[in-house]
N, C-alpha and C positions, 0 to 999 in steps of 0.2 A: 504494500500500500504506500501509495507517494503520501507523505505526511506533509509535504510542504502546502497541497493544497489546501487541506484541512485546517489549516492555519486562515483560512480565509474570513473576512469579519467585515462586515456591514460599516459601510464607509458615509454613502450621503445618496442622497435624492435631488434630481432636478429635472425640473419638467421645460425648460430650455436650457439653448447648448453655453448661453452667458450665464448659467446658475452651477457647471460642472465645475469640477476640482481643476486645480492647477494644470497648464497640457503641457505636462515633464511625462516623464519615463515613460514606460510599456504601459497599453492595456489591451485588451484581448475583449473583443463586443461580441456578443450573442444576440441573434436575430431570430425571428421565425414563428410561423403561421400561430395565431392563436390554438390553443389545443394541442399545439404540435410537443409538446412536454417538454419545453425549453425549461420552465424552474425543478420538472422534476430531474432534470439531464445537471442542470449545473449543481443542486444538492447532492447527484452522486458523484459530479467528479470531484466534491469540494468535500465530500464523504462525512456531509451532514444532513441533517434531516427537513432541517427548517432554513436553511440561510435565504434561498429564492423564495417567496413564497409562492402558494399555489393555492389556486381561485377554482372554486367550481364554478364560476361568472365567468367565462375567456374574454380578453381582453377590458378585464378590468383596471389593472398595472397601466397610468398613464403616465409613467414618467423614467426616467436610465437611474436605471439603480448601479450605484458603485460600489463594488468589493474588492477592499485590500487585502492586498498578498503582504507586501511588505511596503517599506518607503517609496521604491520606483517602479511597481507593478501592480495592477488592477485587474478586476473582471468588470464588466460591463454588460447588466443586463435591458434591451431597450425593449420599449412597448410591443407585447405582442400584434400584429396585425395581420387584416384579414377576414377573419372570424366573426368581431366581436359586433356586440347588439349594438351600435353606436351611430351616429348621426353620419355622414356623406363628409359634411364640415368637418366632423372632429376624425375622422380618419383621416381628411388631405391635411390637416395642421399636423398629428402625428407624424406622416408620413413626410412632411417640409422637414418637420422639426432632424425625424433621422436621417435624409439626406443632408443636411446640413452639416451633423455629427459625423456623419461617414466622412464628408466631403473637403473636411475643414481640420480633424481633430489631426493634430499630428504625432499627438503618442500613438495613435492605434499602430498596433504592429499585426491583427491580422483580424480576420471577419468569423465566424462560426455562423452557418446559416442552419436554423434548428427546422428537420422537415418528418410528417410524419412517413415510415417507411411506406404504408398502403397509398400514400398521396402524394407522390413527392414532386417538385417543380410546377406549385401552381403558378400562374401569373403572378401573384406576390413576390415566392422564392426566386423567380427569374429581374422582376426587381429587382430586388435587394442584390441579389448578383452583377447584374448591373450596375449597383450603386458602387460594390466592393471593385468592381473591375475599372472604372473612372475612376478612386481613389488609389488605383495599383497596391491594393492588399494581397494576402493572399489569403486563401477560402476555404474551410473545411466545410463542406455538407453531410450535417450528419444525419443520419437516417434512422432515427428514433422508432418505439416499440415493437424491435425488432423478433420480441418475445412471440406477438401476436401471430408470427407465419411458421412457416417449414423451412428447414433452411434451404430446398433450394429455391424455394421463393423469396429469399433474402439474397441470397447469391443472385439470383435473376436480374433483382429491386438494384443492386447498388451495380452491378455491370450496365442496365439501362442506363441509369442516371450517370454512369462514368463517360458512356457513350455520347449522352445530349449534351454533357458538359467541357470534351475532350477540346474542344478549340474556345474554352475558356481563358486558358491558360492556367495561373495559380491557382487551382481547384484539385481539392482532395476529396474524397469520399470513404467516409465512414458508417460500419451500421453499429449501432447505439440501445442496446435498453437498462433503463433506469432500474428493473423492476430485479433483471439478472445479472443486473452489472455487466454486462457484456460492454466490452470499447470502451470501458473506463479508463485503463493501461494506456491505449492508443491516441486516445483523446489529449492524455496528461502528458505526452511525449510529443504530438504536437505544441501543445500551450509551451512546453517549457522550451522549444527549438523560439516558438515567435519574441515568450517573454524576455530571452535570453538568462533561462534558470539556471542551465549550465555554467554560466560563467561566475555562476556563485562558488563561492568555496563550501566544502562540506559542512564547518561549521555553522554557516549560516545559510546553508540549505532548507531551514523548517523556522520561519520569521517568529514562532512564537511557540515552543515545545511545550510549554506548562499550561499553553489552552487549547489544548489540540479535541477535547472532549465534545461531544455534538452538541448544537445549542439551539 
């Protein structure tokens, strides 16, 4: 178990991109369709129970939620979109608001686009792919509940999506479930290539040992 993510803790809220934290060091943004189990993806890579929370509402979360790792690396989770019961208006403001973030932030060091595996690349997720491909990030898609199929209906699922996405360029693809931990290992080895966690020393490989317990 990587313990360094676990270290992760609830940093700040801002519902525009003049309300975010400082833009120094790394952060790592997660995106993706309402429903698509983005807060339960990032509590298991963050191998807590509660850190994102999770709405039986979708698309309740209307603001980027920041989680620090340590002084110069973050997670970043922004408003689901897509899904939710919300007005025309307040989805195109959301949806300014994260191009804007994409567009502008210069810590990001890479994109996570959260999709679920039975629906992947709706019109949203090809957005936001687009958003990440004009900001030259690079893109992991992950292909969440991956539980719900057969594996070679999983294998099928993420060769598709490797296929629609291959002259994306910086795009990776992953299958993801929250529920059997599947693609936690892989996920956390992406984050730490973008964060640049390796270039920490051992010592200070886990930002915070003594509160590593779920919360």
């Amino acid at each position: 178990m990587n313990s360094y993510y676990q270290g992760a803790r609830f940093l700040t809220a801002a519902t525009r991109f003049d309300q975010a934290p400082e833009d120094l060091g790394r952060e790592v943004v997660f995106a993706g369709r309402s429903n698509a189990g983005k807060s339960s993806a990032i509590n298991a890579i963050c191998h807590q129970r509660a850190l994102a929370r999770t709405s039986k509402t979708p698309g309740r979360t209307q603001q980027l939620i920041f989680f620090r790792l340590d002084d110069e690396r973050r997670l970043v989770d922004l408003p689901g979109y897509g899904y939710a019961r919300v007005s025309e208006s307040i989805k195109l403001e959301w949806q300014a608001h994260m191009a804007e973030f994409l567009e502008r932030r210069r810590a990001l060091a890479g994109l996570v686009i959260v999709m679920d595996i039975r629906h992947p690349l709706t019109d949203y997720d090809r957005q936001m792919l687009a958003w990440g491909r004009r900001a030259d990030l690079p893109v992991l898609l992950l292909l969440t509940k991956a539980d719900k199929l057969k594996r070679g209906a999983v294998l099928a699922a993420q060769l598709g999506v490797e296929r629609e996405t291959a002259a994306d360029g910086q795009v990776l693809v992953l299958t993801f479930s929250a529920m059997e931990r599947i693609g936690v290992g892989a996920v956390q080895a992406v984050l730490d290539r973008w964060l640049g966690v390796a270039e920490l020393s051992d010592g200070e490989a886990d930002p915070d040992p003594g509160a590593n317990e779920d919360g």
